[in-house]
N, CA, C and O atoms as a GROMACS GRO file, in nm:
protein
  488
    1UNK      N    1   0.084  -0.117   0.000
    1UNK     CA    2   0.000   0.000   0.000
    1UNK      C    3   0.089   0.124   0.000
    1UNK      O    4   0.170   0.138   0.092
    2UNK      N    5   0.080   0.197  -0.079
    2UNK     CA    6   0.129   0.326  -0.055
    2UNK      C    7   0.137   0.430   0.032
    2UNK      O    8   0.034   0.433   0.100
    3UNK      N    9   0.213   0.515   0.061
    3UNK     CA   10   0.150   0.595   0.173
    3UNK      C   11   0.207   0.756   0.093
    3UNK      O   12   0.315   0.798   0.053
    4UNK      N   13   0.066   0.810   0.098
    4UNK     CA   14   0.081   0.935   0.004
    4UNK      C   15   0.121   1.078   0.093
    4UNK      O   16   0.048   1.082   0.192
    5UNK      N   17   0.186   1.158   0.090
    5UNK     CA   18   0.158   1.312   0.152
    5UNK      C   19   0.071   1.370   0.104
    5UNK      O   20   0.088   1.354  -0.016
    6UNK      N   21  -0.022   1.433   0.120
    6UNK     CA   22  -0.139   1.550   0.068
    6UNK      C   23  -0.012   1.663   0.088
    6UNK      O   24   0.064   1.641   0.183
    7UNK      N   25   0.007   1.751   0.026
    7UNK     CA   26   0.075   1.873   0.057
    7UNK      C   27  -0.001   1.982   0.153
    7UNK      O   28   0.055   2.085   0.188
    8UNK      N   29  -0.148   1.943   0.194
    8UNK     CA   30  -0.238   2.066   0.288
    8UNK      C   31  -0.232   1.936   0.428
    8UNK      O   32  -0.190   1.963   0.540
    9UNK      N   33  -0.286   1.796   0.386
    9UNK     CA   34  -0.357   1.722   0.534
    9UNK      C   35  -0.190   1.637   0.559
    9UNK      O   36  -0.173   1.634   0.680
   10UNK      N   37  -0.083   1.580   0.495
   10UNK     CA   38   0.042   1.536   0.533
   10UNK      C   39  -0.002   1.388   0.476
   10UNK      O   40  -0.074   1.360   0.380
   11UNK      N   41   0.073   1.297   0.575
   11UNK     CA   42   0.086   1.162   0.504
   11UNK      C   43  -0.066   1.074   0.551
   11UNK      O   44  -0.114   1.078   0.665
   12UNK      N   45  -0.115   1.010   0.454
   12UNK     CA   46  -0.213   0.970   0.425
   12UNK      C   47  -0.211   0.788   0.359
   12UNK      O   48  -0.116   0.762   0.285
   13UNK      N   49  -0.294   0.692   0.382
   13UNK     CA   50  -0.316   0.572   0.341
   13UNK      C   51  -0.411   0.606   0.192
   13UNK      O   52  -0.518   0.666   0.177
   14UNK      N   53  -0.324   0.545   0.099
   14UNK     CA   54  -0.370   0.568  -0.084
   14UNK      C   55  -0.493   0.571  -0.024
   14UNK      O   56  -0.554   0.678  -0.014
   15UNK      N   57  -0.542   0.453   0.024
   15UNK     CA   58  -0.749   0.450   0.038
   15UNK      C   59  -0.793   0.613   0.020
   15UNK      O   60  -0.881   0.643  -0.060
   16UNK      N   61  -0.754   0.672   0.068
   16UNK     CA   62  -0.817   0.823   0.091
   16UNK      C   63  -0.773   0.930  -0.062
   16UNK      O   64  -0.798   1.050  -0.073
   17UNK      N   65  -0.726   0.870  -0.131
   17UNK     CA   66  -0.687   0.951  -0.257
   17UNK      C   67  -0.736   0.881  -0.409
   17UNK      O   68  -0.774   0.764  -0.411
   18UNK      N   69  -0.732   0.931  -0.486
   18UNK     CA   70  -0.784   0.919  -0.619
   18UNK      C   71  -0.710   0.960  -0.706
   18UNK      O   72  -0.673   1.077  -0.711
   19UNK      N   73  -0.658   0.824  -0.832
   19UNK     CA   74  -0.529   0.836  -0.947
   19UNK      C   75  -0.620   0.934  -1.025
   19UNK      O   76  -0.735   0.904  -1.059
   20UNK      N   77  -0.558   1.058  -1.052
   20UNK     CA   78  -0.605   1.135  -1.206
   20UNK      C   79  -0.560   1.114  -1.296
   20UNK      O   80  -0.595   1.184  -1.391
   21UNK      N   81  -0.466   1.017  -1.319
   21UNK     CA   82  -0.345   1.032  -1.435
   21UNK      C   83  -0.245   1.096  -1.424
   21UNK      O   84  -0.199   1.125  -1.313
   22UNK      N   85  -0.178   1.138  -1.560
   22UNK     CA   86  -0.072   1.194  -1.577
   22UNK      C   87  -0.042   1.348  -1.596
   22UNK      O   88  -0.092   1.424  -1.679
   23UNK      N   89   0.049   1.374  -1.504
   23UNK     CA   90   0.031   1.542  -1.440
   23UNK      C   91   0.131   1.604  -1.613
   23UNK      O   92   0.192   1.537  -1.696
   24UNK      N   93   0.105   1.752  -1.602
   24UNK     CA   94   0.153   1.816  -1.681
   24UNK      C   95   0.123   1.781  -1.831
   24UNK      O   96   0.198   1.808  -1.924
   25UNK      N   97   0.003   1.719  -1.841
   25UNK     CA   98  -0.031   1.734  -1.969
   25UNK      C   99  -0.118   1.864  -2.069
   25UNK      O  100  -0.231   1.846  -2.114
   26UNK      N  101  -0.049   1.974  -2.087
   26UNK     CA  102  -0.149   2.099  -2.122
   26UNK      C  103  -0.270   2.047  -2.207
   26UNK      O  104  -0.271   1.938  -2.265
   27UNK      N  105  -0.381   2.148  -2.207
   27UNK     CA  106  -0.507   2.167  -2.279
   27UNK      C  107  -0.467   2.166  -2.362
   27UNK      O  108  -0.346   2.184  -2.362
   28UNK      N  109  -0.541   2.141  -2.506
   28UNK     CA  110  -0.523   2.198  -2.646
   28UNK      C  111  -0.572   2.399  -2.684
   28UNK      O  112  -0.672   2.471  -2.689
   29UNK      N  113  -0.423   2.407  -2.702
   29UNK     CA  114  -0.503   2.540  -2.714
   29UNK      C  115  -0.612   2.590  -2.768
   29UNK      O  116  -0.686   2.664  -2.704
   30UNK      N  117  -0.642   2.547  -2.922
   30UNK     CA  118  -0.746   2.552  -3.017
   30UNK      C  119  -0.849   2.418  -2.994
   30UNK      O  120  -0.835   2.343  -3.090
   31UNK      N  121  -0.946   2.368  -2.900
   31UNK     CA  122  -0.970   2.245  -2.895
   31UNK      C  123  -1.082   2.268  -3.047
   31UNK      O  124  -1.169   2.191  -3.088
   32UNK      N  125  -1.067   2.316  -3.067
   32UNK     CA  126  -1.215   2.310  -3.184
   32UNK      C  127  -1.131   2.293  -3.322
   32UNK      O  128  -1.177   2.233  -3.419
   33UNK      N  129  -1.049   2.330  -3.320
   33UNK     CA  130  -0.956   2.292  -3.475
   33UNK      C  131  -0.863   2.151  -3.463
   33UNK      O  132  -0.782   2.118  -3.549
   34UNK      N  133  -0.889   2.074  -3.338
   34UNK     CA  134  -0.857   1.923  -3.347
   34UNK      C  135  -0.936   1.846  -3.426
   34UNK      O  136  -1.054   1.878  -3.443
   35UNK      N  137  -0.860   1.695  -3.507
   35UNK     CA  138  -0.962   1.666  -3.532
   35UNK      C  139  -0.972   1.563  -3.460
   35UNK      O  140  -0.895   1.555  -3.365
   36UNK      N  141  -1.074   1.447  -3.485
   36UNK     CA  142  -1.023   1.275  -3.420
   36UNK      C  143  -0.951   1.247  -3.358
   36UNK      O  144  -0.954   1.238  -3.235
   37UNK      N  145  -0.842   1.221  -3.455
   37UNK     CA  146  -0.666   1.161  -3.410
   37UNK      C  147  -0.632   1.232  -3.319
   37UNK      O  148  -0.592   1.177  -3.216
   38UNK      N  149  -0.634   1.371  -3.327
   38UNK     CA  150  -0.574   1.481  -3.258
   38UNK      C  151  -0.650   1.454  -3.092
   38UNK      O  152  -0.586   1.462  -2.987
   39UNK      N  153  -0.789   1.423  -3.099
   39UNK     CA  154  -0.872   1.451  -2.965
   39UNK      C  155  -0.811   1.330  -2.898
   39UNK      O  156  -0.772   1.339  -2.782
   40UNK      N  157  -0.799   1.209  -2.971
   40UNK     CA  158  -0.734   1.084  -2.916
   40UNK      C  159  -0.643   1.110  -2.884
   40UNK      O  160  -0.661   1.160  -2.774
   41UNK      N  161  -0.530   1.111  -2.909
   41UNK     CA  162  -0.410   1.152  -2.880
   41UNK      C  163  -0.394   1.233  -2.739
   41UNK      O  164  -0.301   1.217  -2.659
   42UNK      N  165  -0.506   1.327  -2.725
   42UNK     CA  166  -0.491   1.433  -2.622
   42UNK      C  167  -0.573   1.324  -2.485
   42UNK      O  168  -0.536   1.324  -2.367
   43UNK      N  169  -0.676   1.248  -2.536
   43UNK     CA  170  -0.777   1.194  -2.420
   43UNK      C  171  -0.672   1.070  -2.378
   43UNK      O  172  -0.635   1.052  -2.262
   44UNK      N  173  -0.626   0.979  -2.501
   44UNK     CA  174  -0.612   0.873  -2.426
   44UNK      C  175  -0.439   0.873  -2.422
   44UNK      O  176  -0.397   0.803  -2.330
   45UNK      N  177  -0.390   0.904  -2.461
   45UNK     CA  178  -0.227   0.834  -2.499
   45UNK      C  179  -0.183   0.890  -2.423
   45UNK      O  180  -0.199   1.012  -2.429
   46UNK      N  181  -0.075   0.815  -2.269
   46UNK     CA  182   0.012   0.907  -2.247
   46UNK      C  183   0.127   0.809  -2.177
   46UNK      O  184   0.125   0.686  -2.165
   47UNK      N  185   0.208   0.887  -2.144
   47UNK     CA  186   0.369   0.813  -2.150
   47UNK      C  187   0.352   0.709  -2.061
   47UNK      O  188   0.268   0.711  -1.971
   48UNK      N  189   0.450   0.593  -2.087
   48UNK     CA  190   0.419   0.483  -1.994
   48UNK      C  191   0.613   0.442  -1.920
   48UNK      O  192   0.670   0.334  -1.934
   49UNK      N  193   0.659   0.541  -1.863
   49UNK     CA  194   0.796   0.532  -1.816
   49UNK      C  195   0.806   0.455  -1.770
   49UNK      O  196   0.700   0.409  -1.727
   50UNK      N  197   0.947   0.370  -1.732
   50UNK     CA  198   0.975   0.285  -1.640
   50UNK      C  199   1.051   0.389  -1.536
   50UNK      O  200   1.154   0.429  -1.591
   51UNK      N  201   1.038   0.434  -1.433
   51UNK     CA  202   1.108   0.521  -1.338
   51UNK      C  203   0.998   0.640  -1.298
   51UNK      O  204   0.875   0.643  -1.287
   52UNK      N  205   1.105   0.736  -1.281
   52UNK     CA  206   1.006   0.884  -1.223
   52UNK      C  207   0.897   0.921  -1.355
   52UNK      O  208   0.916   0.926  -1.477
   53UNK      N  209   0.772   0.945  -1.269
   53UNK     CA  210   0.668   0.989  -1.350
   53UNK      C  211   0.605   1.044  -1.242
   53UNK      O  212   0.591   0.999  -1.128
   54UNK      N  213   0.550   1.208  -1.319
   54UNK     CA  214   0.449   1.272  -1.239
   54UNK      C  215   0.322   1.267  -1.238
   54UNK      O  216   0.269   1.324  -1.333
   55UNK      N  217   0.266   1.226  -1.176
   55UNK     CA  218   0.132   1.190  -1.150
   55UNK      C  219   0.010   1.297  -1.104
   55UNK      O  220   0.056   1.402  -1.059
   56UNK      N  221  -0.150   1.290  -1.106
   56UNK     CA  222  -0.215   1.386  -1.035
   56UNK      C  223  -0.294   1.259  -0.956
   56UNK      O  224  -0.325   1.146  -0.995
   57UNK      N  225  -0.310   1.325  -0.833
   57UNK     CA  226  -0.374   1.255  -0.717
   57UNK      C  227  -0.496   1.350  -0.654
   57UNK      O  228  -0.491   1.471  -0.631
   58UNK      N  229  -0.555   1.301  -0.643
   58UNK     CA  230  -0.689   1.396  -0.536
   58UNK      C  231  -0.706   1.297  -0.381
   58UNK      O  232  -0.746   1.181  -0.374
   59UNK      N  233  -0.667   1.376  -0.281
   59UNK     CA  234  -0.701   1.355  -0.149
   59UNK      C  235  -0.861   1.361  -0.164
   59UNK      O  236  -0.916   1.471  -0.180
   60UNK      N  237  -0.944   1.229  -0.158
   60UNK     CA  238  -1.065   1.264  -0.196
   60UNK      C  239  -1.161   1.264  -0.052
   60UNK      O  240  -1.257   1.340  -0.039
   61UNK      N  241  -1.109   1.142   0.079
   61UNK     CA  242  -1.160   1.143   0.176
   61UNK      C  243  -1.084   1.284   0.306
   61UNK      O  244  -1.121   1.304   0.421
   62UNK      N  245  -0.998   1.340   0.245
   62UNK     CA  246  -0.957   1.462   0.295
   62UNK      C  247  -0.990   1.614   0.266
   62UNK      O  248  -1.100   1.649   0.309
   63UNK      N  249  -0.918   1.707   0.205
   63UNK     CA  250  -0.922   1.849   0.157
   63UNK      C  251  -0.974   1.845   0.033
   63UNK      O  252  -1.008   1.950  -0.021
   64UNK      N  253  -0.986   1.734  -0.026
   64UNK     CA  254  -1.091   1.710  -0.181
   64UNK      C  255  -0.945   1.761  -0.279
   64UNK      O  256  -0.938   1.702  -0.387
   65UNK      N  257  -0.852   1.843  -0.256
   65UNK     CA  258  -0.759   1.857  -0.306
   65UNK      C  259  -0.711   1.825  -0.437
   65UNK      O  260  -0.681   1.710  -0.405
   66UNK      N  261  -0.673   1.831  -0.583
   66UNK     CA  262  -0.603   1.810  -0.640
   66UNK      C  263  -0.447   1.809  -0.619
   66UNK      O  264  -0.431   1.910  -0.550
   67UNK      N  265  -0.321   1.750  -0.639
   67UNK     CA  266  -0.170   1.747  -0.646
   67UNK      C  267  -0.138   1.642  -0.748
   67UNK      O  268  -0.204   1.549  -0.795
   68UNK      N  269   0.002   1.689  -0.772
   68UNK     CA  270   0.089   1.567  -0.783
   68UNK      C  271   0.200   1.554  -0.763
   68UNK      O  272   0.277   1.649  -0.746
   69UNK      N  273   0.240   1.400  -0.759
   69UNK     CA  274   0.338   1.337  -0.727
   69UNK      C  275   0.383   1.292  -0.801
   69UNK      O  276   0.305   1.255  -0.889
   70UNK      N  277   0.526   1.263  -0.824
   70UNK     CA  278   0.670   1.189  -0.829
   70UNK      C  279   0.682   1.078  -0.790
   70UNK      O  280   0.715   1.057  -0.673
   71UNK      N  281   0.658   0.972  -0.883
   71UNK     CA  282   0.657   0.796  -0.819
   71UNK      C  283   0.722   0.774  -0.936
   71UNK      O  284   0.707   0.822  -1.049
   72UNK      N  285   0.821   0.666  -0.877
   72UNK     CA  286   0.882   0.554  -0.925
   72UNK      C  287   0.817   0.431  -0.989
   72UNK      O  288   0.774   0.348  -0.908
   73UNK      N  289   0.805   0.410  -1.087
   73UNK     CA  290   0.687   0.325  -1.167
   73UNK      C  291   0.725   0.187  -1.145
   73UNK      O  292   0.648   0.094  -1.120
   74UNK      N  293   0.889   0.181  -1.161
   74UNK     CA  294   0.942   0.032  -1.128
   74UNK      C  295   0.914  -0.007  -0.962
   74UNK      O  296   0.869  -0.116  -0.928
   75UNK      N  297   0.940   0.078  -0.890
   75UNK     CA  298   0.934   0.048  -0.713
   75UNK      C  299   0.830   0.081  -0.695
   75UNK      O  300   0.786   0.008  -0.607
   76UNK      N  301   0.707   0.198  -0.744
   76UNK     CA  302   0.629   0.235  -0.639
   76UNK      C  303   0.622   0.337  -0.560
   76UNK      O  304   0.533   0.418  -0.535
   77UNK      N  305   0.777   0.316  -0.506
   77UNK     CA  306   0.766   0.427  -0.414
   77UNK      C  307   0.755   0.590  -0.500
   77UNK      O  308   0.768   0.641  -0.612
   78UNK      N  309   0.718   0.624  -0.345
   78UNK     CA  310   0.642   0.798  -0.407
   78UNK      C  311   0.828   0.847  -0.366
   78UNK      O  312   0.911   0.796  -0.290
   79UNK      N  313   0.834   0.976  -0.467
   79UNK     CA  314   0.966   1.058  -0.479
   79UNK      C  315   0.941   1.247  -0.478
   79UNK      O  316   1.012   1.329  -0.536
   80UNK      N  317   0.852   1.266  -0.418
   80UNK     CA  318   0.786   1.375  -0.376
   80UNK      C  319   0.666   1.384  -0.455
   80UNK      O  320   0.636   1.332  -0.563
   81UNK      N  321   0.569   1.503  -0.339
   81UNK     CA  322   0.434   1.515  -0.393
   81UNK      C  323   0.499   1.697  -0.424
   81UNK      O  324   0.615   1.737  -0.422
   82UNK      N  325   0.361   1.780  -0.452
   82UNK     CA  326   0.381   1.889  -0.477
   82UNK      C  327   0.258   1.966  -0.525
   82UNK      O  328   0.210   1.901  -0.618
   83UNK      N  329   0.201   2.053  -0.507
   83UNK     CA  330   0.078   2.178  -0.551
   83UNK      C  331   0.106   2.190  -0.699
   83UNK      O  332   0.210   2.214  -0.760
   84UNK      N  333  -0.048   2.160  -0.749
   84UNK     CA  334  -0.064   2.181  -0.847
   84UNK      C  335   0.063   2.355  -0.919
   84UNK      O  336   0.132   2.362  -1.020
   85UNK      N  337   0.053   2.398  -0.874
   85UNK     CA  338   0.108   2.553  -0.910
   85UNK      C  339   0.284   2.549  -0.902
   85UNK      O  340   0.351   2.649  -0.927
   86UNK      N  341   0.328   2.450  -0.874
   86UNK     CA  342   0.479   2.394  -0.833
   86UNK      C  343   0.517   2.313  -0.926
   86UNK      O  344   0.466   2.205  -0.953
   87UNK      N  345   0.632   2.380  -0.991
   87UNK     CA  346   0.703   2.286  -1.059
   87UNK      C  347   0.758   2.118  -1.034
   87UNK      O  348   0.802   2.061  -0.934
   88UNK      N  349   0.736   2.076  -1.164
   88UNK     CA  350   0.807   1.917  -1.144
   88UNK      C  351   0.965   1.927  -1.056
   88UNK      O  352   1.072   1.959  -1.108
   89UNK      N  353   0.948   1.896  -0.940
   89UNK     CA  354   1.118   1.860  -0.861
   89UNK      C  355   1.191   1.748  -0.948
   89UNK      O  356   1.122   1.657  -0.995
   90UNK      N  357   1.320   1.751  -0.968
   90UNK     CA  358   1.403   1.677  -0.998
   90UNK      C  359   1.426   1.545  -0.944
   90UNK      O  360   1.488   1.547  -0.838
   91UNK      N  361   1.397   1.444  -0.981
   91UNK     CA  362   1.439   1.327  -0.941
   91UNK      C  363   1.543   1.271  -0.870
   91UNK      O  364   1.656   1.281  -0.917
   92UNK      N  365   1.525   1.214  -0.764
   92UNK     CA  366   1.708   1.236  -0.665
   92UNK      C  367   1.769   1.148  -0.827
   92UNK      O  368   1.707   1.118  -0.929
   93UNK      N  369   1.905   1.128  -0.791
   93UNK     CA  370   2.008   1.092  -0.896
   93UNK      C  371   1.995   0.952  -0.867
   93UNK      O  372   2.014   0.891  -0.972
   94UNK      N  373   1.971   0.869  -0.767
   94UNK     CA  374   1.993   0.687  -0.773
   94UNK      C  375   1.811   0.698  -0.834
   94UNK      O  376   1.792   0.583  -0.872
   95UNK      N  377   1.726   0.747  -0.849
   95UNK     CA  378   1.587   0.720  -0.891
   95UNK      C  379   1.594   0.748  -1.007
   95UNK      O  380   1.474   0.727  -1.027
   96UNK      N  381   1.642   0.788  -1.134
   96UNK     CA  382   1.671   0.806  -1.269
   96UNK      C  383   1.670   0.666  -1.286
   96UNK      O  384   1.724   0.580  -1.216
   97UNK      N  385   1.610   0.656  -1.377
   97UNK     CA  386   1.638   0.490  -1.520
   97UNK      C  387   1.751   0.499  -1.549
   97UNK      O  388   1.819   0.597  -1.574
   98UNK      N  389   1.782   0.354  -1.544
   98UNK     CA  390   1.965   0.321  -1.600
   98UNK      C  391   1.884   0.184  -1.662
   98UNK      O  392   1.777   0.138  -1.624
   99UNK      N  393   1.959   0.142  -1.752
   99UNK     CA  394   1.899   0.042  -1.831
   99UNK      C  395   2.028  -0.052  -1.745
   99UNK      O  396   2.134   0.000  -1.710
  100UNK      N  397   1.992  -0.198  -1.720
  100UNK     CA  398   2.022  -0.276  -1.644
  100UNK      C  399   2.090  -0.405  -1.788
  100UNK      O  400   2.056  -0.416  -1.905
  101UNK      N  401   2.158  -0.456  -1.733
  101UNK     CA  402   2.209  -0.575  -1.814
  101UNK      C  403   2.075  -0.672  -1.799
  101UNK      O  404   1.989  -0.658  -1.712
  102UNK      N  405   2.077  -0.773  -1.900
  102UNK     CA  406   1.953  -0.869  -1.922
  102UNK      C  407   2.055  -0.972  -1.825
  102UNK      O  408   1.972  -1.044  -1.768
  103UNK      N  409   2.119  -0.993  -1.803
  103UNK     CA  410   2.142  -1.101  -1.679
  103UNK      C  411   2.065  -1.076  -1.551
  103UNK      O  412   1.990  -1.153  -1.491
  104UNK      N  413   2.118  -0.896  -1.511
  104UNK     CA  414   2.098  -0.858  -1.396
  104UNK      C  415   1.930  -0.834  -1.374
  104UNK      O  416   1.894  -0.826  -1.257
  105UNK      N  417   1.834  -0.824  -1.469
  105UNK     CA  418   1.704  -0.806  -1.455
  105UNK      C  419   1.654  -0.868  -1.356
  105UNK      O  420   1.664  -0.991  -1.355
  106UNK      N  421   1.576  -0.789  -1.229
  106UNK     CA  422   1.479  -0.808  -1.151
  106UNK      C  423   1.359  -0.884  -1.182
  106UNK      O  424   1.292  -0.844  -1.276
  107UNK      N  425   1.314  -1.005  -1.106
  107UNK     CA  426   1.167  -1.071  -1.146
  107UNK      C  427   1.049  -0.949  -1.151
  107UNK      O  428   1.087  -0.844  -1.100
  108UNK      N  429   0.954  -0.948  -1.190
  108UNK     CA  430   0.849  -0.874  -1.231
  108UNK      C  431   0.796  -0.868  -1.074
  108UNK      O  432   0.882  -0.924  -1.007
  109UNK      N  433   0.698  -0.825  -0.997
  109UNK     CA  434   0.609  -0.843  -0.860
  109UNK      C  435   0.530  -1.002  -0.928
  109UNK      O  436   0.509  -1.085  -0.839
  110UNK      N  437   0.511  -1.022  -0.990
  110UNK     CA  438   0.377  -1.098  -1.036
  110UNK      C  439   0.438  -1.232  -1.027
  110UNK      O  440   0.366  -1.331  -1.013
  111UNK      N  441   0.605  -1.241  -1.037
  111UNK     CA  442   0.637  -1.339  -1.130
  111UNK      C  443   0.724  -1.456  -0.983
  111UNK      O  444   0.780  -1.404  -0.887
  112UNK      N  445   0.718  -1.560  -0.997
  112UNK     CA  446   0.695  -1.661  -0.922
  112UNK      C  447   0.765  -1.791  -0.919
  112UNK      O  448   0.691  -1.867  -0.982
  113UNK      N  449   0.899  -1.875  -0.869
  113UNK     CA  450   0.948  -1.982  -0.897
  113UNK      C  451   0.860  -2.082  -0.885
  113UNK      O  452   0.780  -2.107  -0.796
  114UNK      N  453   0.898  -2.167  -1.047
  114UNK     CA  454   0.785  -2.274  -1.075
  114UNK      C  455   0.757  -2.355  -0.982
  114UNK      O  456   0.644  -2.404  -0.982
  115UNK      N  457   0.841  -2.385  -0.888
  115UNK     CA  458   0.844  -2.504  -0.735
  115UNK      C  459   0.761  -2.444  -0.651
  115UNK      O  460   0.715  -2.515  -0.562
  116UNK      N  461   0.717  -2.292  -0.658
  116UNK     CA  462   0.598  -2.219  -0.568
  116UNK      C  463   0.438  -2.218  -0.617
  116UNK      O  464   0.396  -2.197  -0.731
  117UNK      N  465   0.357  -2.249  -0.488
  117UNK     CA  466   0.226  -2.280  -0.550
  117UNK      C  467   0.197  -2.133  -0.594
  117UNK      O  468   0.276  -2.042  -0.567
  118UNK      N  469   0.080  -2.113  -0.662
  118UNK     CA  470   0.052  -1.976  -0.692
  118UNK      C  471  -0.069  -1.916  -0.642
  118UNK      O  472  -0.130  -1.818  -0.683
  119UNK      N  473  -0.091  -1.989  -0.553
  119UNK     CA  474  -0.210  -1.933  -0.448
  119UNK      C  475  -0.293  -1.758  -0.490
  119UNK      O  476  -0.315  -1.650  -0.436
  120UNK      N  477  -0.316  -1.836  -0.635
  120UNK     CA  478  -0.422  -1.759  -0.709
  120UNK      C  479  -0.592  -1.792  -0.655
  120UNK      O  480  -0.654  -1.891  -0.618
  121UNK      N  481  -0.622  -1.651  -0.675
  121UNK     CA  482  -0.777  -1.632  -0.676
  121UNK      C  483  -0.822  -1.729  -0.815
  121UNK      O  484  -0.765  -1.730  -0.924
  122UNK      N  485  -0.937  -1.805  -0.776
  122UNK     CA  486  -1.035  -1.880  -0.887
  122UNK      C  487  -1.167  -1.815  -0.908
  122UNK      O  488  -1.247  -1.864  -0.988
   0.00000   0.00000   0.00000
C-alpha cells in the first residue's frame, strides 16, 4: 500500500486519494480545430515510463484537493508530492532509469518460482 503526503492534510493511506493520471499534460489550445486523431491523442495516450513519472492525485476522503506526485513506476515508491502551481522537482540521482544488463534483470512483482504454488484467486 502506498503511503501518500497531501501537501495541505500530510501523510495519508492511498485508500483516501484518487489516481487522475498523468500530471503536466497541457489543454489543447485551439480544442475546436482538433480533429479525431488529434482529440485521441490528447484523451487517451500518455507516457508509460519505467522510473520517475508525475502523477495527479486527489485527497478525496480529505481536503478534496487536487496534487501531484513523483513515483517511481518500477518500485512504487512515491519521490515527492507537490501543488498543483509547483514545478516538477528533480528526481534524486539513484531514482533516474539506467537500463540494467539482461542477466541482472529483476523478477516482475507478479512473477513466481515454478516449485511455488501460486495461491491464485479462482
Amino acid at each position: 500500500m502506498l503511503l501518500l503526503t497531501c501537501p495541505w492534510c500530510g501523510p495519508r493511506d492511498e485508500t483516501e486519494f484518487h489516481y487522475g493520471g498523468q500530471a503536466h499534460v497541457p489543454h489543447p489550445a485551439d480544442p475546436a480545430a482538433l480533429d479525431d486523431r488529434q482529440w485521441a491523442d490528447y484523451v487517451f495516450y500518455r507516457d508509460n515510463p519505467k522510473g520517475p513519472f508525475a502523477e495527479r492525485w486527489m485527497h478525496a476522503t480529505g481536503c478534496r484537493r487536487w496534487f501531484n506526485t513523483l513515483r517511481d513506476t518500477a518500485s512504487y515508491r512515491i519521490l515527492a508530492t507537490y501543488r498543483l502551481n509547483e514545478p516538477r522537482p528533480a528526481a534524486p540521482p539513484g531514482d533516474r532509469p539506467q537500463a540494467a544488463p539482461p542477466s541482472a534483470a529483476a523478477p516482475s512483482p507478479g512473477d513466481t518460482p515454478a516449485s511455488a504454488p501460486s495461491g491464485g484467486n479462482r
